[in-house]
Each structure stands twice: as structure tokens, then as C-alpha cells.
C-alpha positions as CSV (number, residue, x, y, z in Angstrom):
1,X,85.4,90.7,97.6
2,X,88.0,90.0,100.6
3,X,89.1,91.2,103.2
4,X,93.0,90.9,103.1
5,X,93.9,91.3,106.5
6,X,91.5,87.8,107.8
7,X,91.8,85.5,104.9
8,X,94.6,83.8,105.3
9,X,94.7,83.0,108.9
10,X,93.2,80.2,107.9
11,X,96.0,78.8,105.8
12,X,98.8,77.5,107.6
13,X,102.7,76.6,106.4
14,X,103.8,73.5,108.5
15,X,107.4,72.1,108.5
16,X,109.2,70.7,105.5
17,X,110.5,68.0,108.0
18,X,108.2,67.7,110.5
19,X,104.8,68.5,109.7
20,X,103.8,70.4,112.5
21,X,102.0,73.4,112.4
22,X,104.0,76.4,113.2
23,X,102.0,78.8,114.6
24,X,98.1,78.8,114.5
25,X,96.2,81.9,112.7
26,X,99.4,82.5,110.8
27,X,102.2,80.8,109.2
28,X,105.6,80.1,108.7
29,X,108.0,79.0,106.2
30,X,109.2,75.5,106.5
31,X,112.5,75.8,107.1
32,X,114.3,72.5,107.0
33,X,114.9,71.1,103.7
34,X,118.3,69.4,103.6
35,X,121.3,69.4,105.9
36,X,123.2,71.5,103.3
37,X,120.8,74.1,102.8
38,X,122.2,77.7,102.5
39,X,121.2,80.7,104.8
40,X,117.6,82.0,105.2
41,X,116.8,85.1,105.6
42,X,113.4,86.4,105.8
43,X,111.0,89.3,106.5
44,X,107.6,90.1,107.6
45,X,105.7,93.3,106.8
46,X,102.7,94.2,105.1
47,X,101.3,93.7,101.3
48,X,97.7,95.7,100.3
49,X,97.0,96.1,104.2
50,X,97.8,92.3,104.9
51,X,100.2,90.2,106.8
52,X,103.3,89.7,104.4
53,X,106.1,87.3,104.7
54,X,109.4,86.4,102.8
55,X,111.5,83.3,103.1
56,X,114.4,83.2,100.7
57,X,117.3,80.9,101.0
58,X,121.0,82.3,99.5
59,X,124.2,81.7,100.3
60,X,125.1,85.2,100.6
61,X,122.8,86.8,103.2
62,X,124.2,90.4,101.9
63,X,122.4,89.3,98.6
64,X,119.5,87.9,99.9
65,X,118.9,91.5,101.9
66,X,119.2,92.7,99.0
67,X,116.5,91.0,97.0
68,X,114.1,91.5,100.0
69,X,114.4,95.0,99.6
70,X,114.0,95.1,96.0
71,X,110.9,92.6,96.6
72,X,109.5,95.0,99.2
73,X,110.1,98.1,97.1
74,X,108.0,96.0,94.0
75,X,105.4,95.5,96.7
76,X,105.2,99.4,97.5
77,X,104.8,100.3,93.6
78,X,102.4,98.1,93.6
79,X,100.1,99.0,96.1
80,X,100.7,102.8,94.5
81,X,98.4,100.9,91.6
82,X,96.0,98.4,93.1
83,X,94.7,100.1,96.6
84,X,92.0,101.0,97.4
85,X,93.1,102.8,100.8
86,X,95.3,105.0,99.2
87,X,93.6,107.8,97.6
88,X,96.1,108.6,95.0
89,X,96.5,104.7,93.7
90,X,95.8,104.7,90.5
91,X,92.8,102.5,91.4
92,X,91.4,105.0,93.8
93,X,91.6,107.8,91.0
94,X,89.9,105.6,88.1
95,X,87.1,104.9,91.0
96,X,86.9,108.5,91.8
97,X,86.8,109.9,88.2
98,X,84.9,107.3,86.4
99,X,88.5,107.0,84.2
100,X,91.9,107.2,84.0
101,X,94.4,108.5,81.2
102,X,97.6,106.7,80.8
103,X,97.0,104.1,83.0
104,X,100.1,102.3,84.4
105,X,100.9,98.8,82.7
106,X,100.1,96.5,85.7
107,X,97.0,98.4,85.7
108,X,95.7,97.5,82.2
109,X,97.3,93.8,82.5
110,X,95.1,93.0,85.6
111,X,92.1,94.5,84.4
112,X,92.7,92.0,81.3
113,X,93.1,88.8,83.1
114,X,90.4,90.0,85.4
115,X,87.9,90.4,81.9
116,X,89.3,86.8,81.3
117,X,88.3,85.1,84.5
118,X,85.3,87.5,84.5
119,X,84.4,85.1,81.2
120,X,86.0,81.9,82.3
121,X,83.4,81.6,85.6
122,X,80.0,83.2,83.6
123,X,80.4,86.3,85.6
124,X,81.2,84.5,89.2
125,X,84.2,86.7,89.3
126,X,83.7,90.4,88.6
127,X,85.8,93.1,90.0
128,X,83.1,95.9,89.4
129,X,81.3,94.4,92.6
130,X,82.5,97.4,94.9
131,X,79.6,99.2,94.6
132,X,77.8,95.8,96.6
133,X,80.4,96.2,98.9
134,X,79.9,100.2,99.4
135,X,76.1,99.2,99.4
136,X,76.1,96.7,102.5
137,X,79.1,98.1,104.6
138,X,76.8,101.5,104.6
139,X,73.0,99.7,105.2
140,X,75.3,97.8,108.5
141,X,76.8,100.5,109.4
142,X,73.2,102.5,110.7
143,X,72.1,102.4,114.1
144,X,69.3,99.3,114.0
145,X,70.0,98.5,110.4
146,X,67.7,96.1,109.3
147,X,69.5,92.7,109.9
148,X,67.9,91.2,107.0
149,X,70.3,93.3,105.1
150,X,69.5,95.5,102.3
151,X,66.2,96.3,100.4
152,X,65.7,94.7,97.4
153,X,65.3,97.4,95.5
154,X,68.6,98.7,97.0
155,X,70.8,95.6,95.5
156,X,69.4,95.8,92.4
157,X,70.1,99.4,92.1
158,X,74.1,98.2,92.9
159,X,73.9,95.4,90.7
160,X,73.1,98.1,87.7
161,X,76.3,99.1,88.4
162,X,78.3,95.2,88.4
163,X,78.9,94.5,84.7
164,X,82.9,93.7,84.1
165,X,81.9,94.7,80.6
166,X,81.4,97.8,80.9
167,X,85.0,98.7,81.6
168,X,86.6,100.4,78.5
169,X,90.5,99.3,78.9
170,X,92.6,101.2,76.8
171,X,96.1,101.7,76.3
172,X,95.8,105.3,76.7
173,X,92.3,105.5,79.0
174,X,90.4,103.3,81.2
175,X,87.1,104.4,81.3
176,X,84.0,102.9,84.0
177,X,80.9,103.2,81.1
178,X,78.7,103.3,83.8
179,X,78.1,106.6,86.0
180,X,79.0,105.0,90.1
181,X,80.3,102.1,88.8
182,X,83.8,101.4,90.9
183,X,86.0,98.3,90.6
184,X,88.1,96.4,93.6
185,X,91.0,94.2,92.7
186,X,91.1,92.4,96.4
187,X,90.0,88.7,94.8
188,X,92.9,88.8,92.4
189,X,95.4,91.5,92.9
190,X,96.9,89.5,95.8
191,X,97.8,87.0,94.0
192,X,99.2,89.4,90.8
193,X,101.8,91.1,93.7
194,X,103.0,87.5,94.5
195,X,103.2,86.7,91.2
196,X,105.7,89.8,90.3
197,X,107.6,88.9,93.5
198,X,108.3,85.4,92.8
199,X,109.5,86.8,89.0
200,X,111.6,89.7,91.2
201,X,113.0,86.8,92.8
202,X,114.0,84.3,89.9
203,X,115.3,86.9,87.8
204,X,117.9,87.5,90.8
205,X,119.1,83.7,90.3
206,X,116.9,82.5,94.1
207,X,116.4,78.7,93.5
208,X,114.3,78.4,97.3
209,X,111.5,80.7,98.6
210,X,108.2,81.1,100.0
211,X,106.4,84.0,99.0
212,X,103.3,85.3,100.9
213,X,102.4,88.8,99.9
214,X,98.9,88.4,100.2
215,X,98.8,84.6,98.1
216,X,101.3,81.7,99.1
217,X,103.7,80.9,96.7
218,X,106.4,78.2,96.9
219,X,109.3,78.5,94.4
220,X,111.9,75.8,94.2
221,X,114.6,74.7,91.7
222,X,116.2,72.2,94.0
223,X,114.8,68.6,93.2
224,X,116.4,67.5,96.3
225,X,114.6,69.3,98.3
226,X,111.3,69.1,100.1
227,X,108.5,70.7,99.0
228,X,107.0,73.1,101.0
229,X,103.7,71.8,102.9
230,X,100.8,73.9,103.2
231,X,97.5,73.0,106.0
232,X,94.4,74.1,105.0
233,X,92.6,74.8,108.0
234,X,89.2,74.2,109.5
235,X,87.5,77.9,109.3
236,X,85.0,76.6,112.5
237,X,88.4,75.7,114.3
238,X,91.6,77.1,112.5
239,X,93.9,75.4,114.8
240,X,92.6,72.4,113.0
241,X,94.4,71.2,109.8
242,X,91.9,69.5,107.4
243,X,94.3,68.9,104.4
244,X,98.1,69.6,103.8
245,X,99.2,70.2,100.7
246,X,102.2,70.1,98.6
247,X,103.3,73.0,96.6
248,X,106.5,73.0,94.7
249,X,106.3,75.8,92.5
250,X,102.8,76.5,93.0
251,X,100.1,78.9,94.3
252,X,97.9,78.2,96.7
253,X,95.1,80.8,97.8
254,X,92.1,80.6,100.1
255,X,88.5,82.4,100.2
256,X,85.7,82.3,102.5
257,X,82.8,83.9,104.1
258,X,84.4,83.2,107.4
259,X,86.8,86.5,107.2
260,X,85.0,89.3,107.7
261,X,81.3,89.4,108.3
262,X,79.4,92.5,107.3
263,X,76.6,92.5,110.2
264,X,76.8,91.2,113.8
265,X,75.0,87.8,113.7
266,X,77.4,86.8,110.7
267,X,74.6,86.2,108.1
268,X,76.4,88.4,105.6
269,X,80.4,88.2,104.3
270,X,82.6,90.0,102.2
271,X,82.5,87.8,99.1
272,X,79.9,89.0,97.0
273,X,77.8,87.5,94.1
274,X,78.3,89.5,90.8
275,X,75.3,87.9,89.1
276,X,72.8,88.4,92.3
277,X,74.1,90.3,94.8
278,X,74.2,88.1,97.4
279,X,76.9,88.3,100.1
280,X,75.3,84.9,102.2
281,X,78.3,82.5,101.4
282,X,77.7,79.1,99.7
283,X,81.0,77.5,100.8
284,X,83.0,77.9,104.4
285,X,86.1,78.4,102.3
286,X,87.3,77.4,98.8
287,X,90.9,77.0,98.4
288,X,92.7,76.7,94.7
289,X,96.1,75.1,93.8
290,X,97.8,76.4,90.4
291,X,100.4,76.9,88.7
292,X,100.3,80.7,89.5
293,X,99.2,83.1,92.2
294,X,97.1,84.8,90.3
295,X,95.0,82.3,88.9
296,X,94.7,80.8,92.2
297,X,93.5,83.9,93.9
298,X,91.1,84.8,90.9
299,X,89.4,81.2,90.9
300,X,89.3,80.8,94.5
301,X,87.0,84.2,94.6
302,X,85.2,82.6,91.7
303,X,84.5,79.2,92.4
304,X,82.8,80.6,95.6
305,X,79.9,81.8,94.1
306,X,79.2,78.8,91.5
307,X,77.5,75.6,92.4
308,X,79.9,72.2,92.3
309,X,78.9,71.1,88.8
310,X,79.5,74.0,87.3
311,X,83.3,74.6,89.5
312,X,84.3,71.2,88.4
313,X,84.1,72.2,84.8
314,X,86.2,75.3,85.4
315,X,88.9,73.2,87.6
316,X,89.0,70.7,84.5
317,X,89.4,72.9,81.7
318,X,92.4,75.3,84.0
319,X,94.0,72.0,85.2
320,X,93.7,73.3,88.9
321,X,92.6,71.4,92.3
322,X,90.4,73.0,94.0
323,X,88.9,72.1,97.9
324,X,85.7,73.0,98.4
325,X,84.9,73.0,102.5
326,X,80.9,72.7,102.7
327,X,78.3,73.8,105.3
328,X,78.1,71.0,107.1
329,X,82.1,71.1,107.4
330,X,82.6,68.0,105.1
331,X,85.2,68.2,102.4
332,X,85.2,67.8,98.8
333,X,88.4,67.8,96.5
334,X,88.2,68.6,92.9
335,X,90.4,68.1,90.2
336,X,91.5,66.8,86.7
């Protein structure tokens, strides 16, 4: 689906106060929201392979040290269940084995709300598309691969194996119906870590943070203060802010076909098409705003691979905006 460690250069976190972008290809937490604002601390580090950062505001720095490495630790378990570059996640083993007996907890909730936005887009989303991935990073990485990308014959082949349905989830097993059949959590699992973060961090009394461990999340309590302002950027020029957005306890996540490209003229991405196979993008980048990280990150995978009439009626019926950056480069916002 994505590639972590590209995506989000191509969001940017400008100044509460200001409005000026912070640092290009990256971003900051705006840190300016009213002359009596406590201490921030933050940290930077690295989430599922990604660029990570915490801003947390506490009037006790001791506190707030504290919480960032509780928040960090969360981070680590985490990535113990949902990687797919550790071999002994428990993702990596259920991939390997074709199941997995007593799966942990955030194991079996993901896999749920996957099956549910798996449903919600028609099959736009589907985290059983590993085997696409597996099938175009090998045919690109030969010598003199055929730039017109995998046979036919070969994506279909994968695509046998890309049915969300066929994952048994079970309290006590998880079982892949399908012999080959393997599963990635990179469109939604991002957004799940920031998700339990931001939880991590209001069940230890925070009232002001910004949470990037792999999604953007901006938690605030303080109606005095000013809400944290996020730039989408132009993927053709990402020092270029086409939009800024306001988030006050909000998600906001980005995908595109911009990322990672899979050959060397940059026909084919990293954001695959559950239903076809295709991995030619239909959008430059579609960024979602929700009330959660997850839901943002899954519906931003989704809405990628689903033409405009059919993404409106999804951004209706979840109450979401969603910004849709076209081809030609031109812009189109929808929402309820």
C-alpha cells in the first residue's frame, strides 16, 4: 500500500501564529498558541520505519518526559504486532504460517476495522494486497524487467490471492484461507499507532499535543487556543502549500502515488488496486480529515483507488473532507 518513510513529506505543520511553513519535506509542531502556554517538550524518532514526532505541552517537563516515554514504549509494542520488517511481529508470523494462534488484541481489532473499511469502499481498501506488492517489487527488481510491468497472467495470478474475505479472524486463530495469501497493514496501521498514542496521552491528563507517529493528529482541550494548522503540499513541488488546514482534535493523513515508485520511469507506485491490480495511480495524492487517525489513514488509501462519484458518497455517509489533488494538478475538495 505505502511506503511510510515518503508519504508524508508531503504534509507540512505551519505555525499556530504565523503561518509559515517550518521546514519543507517535513514538519513541525506549531508552537505558539497563547502567551501563557506551558512548557513543550518534544521528541523525534521513528514509528513502523517512519519519521515520528511528539509535541506535548505540560507544565511539568519531568511529567511530560515521562509520557513521551510511555508513548514511545506504546509505539515499540506496537510495531512488535503490525511490521512487516520484523520477522517475529506477529504480522510477519501470520504472513509466514498462513495463521496465527492467540493473536494479540490490537491484532484482531485492526484486522476488524480493516474488514469494515474493506466493506465501506467495495473492496478499494484491502489489506490482503501484499502479495501485488511482492509481485511488482520482484518483476522490477530483474535486470531489463519489462517496463510495462507485469504479465497479465502474472497479476491475476496475485489477485487470486487479494480477497479481505478470506481472512478467518478469530479470538483464538487468525487464519489466511488462501495458500500465499499475506496481508500488510501500511494503509491503516499508521493511523491505529496514532490513535493509541493520542489515548496514551489523554488518559495521562495532556490537554495540547501533536501527534505524528506515522498519521498527524492534533489533540486540544484548550478553547483558547489555536488550532494547529496543517499545509497540504503540492506533490509536483512540495515546498508548495496548496491548502492549510485546521485540525483541532482531528486526523489528518495523506496518500499518493508520488512516494515511492516501483520502476524507474515512475509509471508504477506503491498504492495498489485490490479489485484490478493496478498500481498506475488515479490521483497525485488524496488527503482525509476525520475525527480519527485511523479512519483517516484507512480512507485516504481507499479513496485512491475509487473514481469521484463513488468517493463522495463514502465522504458523505463518514462525515469526512476529503482533498482529492488530480492529474492535471487542479484541486477538488469534498465533503458533507
Amino acid at each position: 500500500m505505502k511506503n511510510l518513510s515518503s508519504r508524508r513529506r508531503f504534509i507540512g505543520i505551519l505555525a499556530a501564529s504565523t503561518g509559515i511553513l517550518l521546514a519543507p519535506g517535513a514538519w513541525r509542531g506549531a508552537l505558539a498558541y497563547a502567551s501563557a502556554a506551558p512548557p513543550l517538550t518534544s521528541w523525534r524518532g521513528v514509528a513502523l520505519g517512519a519519521d515520528a514526532e511528539l509535541h506535548i505541552y505540560h507544565a511539568d517537563t519531568g511529567v511530560a518526559r515521562t509520557l513521551i516515554e510511555q508513548s514511545v514504549a506504546e509505539v515499540h509494542r506496537l510495531e512488535k504486532v503490525f511490521s512487516l520488517y520484523q520477522d517475529d511481529s506477529a504480522l510477519s508470523v501470520l504472513n509466514r504460517q498462513g495463521y496465527l494462534e492467540h493473536p494479540p488484541a490490537d491484532l484482531l481489532n485492526l484486522l476488524s476495522t480493516s474488514r469494515h473499511f474493506s466493506t465501506l469502499t467495495a473492496g478499494a481498501f484491502d489489506p490482503t494486497v501484499q502479495p501485488l506488492w511482492s509481485l511488482y517489487a520482484e518483476h522490477f527488481s530483474k535486470p531489463q524487467a519489462d517496463p510495462a510491468g507485469p504479465s497479465k497472467a502474472a497479476i491475476e495470478g496475485a489477485l487470486a490471492l487479494v480477497d479481505h474475505e478470506s481472512v478467518q479472524i478469530g479470538t483464538d486463530r487468525i487464519q489466511l484461507r488462501r495458500p500465499g495469501m499475506a496481508l500488510t497493514l501500511n494503509g491503516i496501521a499508521q493511523g491505529y499507532i496514532t490513535d493509541r498514542v493520542t489515548h496514551l496521552l489523554r488518559k495521562g491528563g495532556l490537554d495540547r499535543a501533536l501527534v505524528d507517529m506515522g498519521e498527524i493528529q492534533g489533540m486540544d482541550h484548550n478553547e483558547r487556543a489555536l488550532p494547529w494548522r496543517v499545509g497540504l503540499a503540492n506533490p509536483e513541488h512540495p515546498e508548495q502549500i496548496v491548502e492549510t488546514v485546521l485540525i483541532r482534535n482531528q486526523a489528518l493523513a495523506t496518500s499518493g502515488g508520488y512516494g515511492t515508485h516501483l520502476d524507474p520511469a515512475g509509471r508504477f507506485a506503491h498504492i495498489f488496486d485490490p479489485r484490478t491490480g493496478s498500481s498506475q495511480p488515479r490521483y497525485r495524492s488524496v488527503s482525509v480529515l476525520a475525527s480519527n487517525a485511523t479512519t483517516a489513514d484507512a480512507l485516504s488509501t481507499g479513496l485512491s483507488n475509487l473514481a469521484l462519484p463513488a468517493a463522495e458518497t463514502i465522504v458523505r455517509t463518514m462525515d469526512v473532507k476529503a482533498w482529492f489533488i488530480l492529474a492535471d494538478g487542479s484541486k477538488i475538495l469534498l465533503e458533507n
